[in-house]
N, C-alpha and C positions, 0 to 999 in steps of 0.2 A: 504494500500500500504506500500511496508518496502520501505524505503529509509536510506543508499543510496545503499545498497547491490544490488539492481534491475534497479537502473538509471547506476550501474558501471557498473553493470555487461553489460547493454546493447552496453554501449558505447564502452567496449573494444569491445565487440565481431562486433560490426559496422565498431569500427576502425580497427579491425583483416581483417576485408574482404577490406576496402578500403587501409590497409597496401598489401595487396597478389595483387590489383588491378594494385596499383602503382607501384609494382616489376615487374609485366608482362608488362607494359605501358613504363618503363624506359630499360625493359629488350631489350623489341624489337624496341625503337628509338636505341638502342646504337647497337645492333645486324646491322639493316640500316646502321649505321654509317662505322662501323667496314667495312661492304662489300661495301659501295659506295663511301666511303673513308675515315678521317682518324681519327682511336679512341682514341683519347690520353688523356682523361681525366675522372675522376670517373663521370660518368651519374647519378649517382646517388644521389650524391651531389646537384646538379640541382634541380631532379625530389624532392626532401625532402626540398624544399622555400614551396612546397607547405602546408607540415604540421600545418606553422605556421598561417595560415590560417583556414585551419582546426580547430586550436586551440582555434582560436579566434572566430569560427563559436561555437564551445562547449560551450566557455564561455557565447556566446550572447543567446543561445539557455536555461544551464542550469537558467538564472533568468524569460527570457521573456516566455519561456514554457513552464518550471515546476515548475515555483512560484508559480503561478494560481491553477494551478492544486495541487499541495500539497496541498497549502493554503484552498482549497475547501473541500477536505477531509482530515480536523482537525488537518492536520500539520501547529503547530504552527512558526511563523515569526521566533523566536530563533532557533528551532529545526531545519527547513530549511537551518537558517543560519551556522550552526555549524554541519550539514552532508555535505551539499552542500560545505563547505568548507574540508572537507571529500573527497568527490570524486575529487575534484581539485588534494587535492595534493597526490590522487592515480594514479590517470589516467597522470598526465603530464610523472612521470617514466615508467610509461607503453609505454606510443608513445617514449618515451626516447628510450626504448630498443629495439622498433623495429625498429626504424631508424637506431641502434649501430648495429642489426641482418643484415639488411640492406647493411651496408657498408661491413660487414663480407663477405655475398653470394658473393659479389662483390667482393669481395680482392681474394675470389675461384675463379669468372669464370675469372679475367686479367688474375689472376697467369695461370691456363690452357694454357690460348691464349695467353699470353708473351704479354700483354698489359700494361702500365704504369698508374696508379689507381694512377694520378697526382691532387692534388687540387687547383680547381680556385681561392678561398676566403681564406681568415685568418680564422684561427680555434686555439682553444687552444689546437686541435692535429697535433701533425706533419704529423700523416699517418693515413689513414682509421680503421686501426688495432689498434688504443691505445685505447681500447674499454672503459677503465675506463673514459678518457678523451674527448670522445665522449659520452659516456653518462652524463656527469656532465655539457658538454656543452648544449647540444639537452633539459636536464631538464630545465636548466635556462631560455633558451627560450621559450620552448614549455611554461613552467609554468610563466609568464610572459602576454606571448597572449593568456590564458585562463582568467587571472585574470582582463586583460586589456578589455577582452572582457564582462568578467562580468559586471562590473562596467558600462561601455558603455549600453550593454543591461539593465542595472537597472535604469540607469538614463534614457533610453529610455522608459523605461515600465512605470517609473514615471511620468515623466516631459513629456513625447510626441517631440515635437518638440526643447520643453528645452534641451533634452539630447547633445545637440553639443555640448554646456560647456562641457561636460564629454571630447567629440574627444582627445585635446588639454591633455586630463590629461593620459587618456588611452596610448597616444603614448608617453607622457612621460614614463610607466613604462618600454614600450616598449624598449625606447632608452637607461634605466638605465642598463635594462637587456642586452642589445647586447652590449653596453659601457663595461660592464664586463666583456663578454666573450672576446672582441676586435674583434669583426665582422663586417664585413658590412653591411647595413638593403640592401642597394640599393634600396630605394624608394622614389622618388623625395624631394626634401627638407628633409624627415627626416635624409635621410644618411646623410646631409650635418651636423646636429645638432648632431647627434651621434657621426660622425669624430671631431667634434669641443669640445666631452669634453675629460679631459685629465685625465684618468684614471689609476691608476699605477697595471699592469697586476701579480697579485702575488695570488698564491692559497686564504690565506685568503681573499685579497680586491672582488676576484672573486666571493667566494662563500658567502660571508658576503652583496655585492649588490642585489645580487642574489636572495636572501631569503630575502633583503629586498624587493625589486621591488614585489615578491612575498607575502609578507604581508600586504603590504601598499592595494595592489590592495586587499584582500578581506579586509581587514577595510574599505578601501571606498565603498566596495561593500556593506559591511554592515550595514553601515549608510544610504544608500540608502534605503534598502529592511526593518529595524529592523520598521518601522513603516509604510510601503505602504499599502495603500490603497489598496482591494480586487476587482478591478474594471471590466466590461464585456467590454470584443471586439465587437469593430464597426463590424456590421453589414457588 
């Protein structure tokens, strides 16, 4: 098996089909909207909370179901470690840019229909359009709940039941990474922790958290997995 050429490849092209899924899903709630009453806000902004989930579905997915399976055929624990951290930090710019694609199509079809492509949340962009700034944003996050979810699924693969201690670490990256960008998580109790630190909002401090939140999670991801046990699933 080549890795990670064949796990990227697969995953953009998954996430290519469930990026066209969710244009036509966000297309036709806001189309609804538009005709039954009144569209005044980018839809698409909305439908793309779901990303980060998705994200974090990547992360939990690349340790807990293709560690095993590398591991079995002769990919070694280091190797694993040092691809698999590979397709991370290919794949996050990649959902980056389709999200930034995203807001584009959208900035086309308001502009057409003299609709207002208004944002509900804090963004480190002012308008759907500052595409540089919408991807720098969309990275930091996206790669944030790849890495949070690694780490979660490694301790999970590990430890079993142990992995909860992980929770509590994972949504820290989480909150270091949206603390950065100055967003809202809106999710019960963590938004409250992420509104609560006080971050000074300046290109460096942004992109410097950033990349940390994102490092810290595959080191700890790595200390997890550089010594795990090759174990069979329950039945």
């Amino acid at each position: 098996m080549r890795f990670p050429s064949r796990l990227l490849a697969a995953n953009m092209v998954f996430a290519l089909l469930l990026w066209g899924v969710l244009l036509v899903g966000v297309a036709l709630v806001a189309a609804g909207v538009a005709v039954f009453g009144t569209l005044a806000e980018s839809a698409w902004e909305k439908g793309v909370q779901l990303a980060r989930w998705y994200a974090l579905f990547v992360g939990v997915a690349l340790v807990r179901e293709y560690l095993p399976m590398y591991l079995a055929h002769g990919v070694t624990r280091r190797q694993f470690g040092a691809q698999a951290a590979v397709t991370a930090t290919l794949f996050a710019p990649f959902l980056a840019a389709l999200i930034a694609v995203g807001y584009l199509l959208e900035a086309g079809v308001y502009g057409l229909a003299g609709l207002p492509q208004t944002l509900d949340r804090a963004h480190l962009f002012a308008e759907p359009t500052h595409v540089p700034l919408v991807f720098a944003e969309y990275l930091i996050e996206i790669g944030a709940w790849i890495v949070a979810g690694s780490f979660v699924g490694a301790a999970f693969y590990r430890w079993n039941g142990g992995g909860l201690l992980a929770l509590p670490v994972g949504v820290g990256l989480v909150v270091l990474a949206e603390s950065a960008i100055g967003t809202e998580l809106r999710l019960p109790f963590v938004s409250r922790l992420a509104l609560g630190l006080d971050v000074p909002q300046s290109p460096v401090v942004t992109a410097g958290l950033g990349l940390a939140a994102f490092l810290i999670g595959l080191a700890l991801t790595w200390l997890v997995v550089r010594n795990v046990p090759l174990r069979s699933r329950p039945a």
